[in-house]
C-alpha positions as a Markdown table, in Angstrom:
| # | Residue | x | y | z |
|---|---|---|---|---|
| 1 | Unk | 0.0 | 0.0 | 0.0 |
| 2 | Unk | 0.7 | 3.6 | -0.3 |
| 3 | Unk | 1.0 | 6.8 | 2.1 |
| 4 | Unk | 1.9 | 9.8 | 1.7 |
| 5 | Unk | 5.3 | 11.5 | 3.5 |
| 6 | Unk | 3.0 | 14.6 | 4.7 |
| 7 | Unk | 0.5 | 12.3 | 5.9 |
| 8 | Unk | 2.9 | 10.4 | 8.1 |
| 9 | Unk | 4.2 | 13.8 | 9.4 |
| 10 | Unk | 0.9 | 14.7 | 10.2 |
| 11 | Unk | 0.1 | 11.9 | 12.3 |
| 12 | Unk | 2.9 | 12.9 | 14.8 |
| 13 | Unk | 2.8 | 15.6 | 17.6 |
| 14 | Unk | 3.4 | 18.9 | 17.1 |
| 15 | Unk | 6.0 | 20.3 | 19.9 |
| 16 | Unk | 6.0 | 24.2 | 20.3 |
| 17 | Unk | 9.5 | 24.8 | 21.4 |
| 18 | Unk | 10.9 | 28.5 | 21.6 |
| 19 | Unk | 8.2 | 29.3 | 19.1 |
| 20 | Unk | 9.2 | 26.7 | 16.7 |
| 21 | Unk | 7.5 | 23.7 | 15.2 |
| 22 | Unk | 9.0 | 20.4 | 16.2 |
| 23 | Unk | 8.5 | 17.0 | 15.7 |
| 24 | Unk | 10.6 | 14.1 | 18.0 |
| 25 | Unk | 12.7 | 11.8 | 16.0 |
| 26 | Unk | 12.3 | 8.7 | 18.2 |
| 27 | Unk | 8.3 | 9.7 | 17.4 |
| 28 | Unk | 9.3 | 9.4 | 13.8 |
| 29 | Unk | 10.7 | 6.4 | 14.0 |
| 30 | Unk | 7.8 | 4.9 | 15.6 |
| 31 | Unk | 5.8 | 5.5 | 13.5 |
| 32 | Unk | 7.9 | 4.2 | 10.5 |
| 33 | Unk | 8.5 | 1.1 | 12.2 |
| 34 | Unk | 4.6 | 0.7 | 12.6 |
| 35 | Unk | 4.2 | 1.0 | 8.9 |
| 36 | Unk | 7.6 | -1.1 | 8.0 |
| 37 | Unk | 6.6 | -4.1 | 5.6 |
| 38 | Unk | 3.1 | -3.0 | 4.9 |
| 39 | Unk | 3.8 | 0.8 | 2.9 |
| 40 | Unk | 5.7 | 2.4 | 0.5 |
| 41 | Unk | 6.1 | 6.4 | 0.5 |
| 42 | Unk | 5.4 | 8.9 | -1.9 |
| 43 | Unk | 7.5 | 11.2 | -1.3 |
| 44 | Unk | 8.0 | 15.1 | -1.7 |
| 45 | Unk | 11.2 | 17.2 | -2.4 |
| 46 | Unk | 12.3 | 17.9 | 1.1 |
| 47 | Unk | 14.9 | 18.2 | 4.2 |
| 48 | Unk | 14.3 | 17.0 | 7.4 |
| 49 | Unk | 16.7 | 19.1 | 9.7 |
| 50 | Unk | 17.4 | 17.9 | 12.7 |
| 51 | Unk | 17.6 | 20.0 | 16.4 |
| 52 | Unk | 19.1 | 19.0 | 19.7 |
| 53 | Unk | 16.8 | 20.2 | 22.6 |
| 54 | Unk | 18.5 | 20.9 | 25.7 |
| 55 | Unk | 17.6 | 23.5 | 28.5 |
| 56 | Unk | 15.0 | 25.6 | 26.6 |
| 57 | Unk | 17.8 | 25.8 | 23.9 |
| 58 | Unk | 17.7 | 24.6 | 20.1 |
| 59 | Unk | 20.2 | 23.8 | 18.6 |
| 60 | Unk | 20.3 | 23.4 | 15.1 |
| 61 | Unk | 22.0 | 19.9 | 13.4 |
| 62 | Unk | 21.7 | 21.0 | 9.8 |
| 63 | Unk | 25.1 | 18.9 | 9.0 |
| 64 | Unk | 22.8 | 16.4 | 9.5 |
| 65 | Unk | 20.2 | 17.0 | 7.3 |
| 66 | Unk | 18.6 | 14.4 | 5.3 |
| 67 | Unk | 17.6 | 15.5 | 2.0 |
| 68 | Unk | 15.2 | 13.8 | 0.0 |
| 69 | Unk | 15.6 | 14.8 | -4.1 |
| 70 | Unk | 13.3 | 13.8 | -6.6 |
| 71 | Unk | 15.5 | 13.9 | -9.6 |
| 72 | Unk | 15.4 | 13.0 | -13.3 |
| 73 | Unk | 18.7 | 11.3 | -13.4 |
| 74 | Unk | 20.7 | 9.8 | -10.0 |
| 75 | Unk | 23.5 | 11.6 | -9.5 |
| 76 | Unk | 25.3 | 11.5 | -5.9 |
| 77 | Unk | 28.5 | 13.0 | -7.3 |
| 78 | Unk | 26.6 | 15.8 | -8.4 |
| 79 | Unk | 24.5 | 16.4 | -5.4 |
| 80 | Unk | 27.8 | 16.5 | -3.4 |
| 81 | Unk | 29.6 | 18.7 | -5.7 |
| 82 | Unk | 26.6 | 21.4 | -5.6 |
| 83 | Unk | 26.5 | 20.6 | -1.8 |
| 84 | Unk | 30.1 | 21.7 | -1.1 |
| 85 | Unk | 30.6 | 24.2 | -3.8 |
| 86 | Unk | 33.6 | 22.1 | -5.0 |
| 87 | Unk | 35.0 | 21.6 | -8.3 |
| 88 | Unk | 36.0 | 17.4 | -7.8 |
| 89 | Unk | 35.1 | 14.6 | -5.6 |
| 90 | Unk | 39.0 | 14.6 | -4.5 |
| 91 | Unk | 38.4 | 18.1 | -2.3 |
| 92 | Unk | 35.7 | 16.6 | -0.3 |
| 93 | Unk | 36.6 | 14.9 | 3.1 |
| 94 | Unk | 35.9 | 11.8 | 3.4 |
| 95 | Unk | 33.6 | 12.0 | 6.7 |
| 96 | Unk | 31.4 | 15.0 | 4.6 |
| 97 | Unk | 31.0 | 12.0 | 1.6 |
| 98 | Unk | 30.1 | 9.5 | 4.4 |
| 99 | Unk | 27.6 | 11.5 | 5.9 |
| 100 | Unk | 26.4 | 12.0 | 2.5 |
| 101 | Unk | 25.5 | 8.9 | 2.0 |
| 102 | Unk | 23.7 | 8.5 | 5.0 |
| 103 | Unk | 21.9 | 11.7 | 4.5 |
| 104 | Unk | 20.8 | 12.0 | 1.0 |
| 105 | Unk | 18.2 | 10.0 | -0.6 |
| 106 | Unk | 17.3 | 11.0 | -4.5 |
| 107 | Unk | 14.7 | 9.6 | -6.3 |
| 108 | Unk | 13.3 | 9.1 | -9.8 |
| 109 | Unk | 9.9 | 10.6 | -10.2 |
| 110 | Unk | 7.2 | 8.0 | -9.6 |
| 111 | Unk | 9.4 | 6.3 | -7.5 |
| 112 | Unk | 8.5 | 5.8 | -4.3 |
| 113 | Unk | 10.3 | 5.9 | -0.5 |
| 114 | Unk | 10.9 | 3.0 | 1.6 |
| 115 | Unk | 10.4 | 2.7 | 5.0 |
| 116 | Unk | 13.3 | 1.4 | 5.3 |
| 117 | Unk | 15.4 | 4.4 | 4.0 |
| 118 | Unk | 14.0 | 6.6 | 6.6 |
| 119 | Unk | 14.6 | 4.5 | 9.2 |
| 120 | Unk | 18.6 | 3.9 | 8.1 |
| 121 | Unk | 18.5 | 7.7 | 8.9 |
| 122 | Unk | 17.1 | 7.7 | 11.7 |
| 123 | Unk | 19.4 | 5.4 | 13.2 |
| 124 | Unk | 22.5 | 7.0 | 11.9 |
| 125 | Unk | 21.1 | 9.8 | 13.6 |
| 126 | Unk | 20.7 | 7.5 | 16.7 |
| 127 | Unk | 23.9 | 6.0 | 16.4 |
| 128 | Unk | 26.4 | 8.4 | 14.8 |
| 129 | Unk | 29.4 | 8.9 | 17.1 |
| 130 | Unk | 30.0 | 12.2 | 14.9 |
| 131 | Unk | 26.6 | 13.9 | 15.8 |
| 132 | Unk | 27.2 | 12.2 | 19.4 |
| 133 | Unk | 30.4 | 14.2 | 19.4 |
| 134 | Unk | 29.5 | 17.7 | 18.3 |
| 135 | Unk | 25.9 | 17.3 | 21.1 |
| 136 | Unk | 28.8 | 16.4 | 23.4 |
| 137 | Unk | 29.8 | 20.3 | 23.1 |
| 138 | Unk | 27.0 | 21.5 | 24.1 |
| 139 | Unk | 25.2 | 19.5 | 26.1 |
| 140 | Unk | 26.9 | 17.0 | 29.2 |
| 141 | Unk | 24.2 | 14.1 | 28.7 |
| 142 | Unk | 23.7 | 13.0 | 24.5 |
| 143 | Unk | 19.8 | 11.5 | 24.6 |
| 144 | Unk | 18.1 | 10.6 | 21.6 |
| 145 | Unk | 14.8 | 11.5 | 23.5 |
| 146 | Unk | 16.1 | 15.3 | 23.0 |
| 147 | Unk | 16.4 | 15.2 | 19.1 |
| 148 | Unk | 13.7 | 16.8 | 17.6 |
| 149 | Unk | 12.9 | 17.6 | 13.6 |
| 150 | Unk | 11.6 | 20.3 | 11.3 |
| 151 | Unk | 10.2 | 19.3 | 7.7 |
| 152 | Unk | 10.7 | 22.0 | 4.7 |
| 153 | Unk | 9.4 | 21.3 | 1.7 |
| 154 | Unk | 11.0 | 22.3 | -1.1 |
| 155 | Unk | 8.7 | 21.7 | -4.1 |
| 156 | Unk | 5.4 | 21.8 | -2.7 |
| 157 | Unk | 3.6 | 20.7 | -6.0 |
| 158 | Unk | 5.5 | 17.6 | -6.8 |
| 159 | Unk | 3.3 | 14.5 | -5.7 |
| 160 | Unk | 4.1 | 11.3 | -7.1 |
């Protein structure tokens, strides 16, 4: 069967946080994992940006953003090369190409999302000892019960 991404956002709750928007990851998950094996997702051109919440302070995760591209022609090179503004895949570090590839799904149109993708995000999100390190900065205790999410839509028209 099919749902739609917005539809699966909608079903979670809303947190008002320092006047923004939020939605909790491990909510997120959740709900994938209660529609794992029985959907697909049509997607829509969008990043899900991540935010740490710790003492009535957001911080903002976007090295961590997963961005979801529905493209005419796959193209991960490219996406990194217009992502970093460099001129060949050689001047990228490896860790930025890594968290690339965790963070980037593209798309054909028609084609629809798995479950399953989302999820792989969500636990590198979970599980990535680089995020884990840069919350570490800023906050003494790393939970994932304090990640949080925004959704922005980037081609509101394109439904698959």
């Amino acid at each position: 069967m099919l749902i739609k991404f917005d539809d699966i956002i909608k079903k979670l709750k809303c947190y008002k946080i320092l006047n923004e928007e939020l939605f909790k990851m491990s909510d997120f998950r959740e709900e994938l994992k209660s529609l794992y094996g029985k959907y697909k997702i049509i997607p829509l051109d969008c990043i899900i940006t991540p935010f740490y919440v710790i003492d009535g302070t957001i911080c903002e995760l976007y090295v961590y953003e997963l961005y979801i591209d529905i493209v005419q022609k796959k193209d991960f090179n490219k996406h990194l090369l217009e992502y970093t503004k460099k001129k060949s895949i050689e001047e990228i570090p490896r860790v930025i190409i890594d968290r690339h590839r965790n963070c980037y799904i593209d798309l054909f149109i028609k084609e629809n999302l798995t479950v399953e993708s989302l999820l792989r995000y969500i636990d590198y999100i979970f599980n990535s000892k680089e995020m884990k390190d840069d919350i570490a900065k800023i906050a003494s205790k790393v939970s994932n019960d304090n990640i949080f999410f925004e959704v922005y839509y980037t081609n509101d028209d394109i439904l698959c």
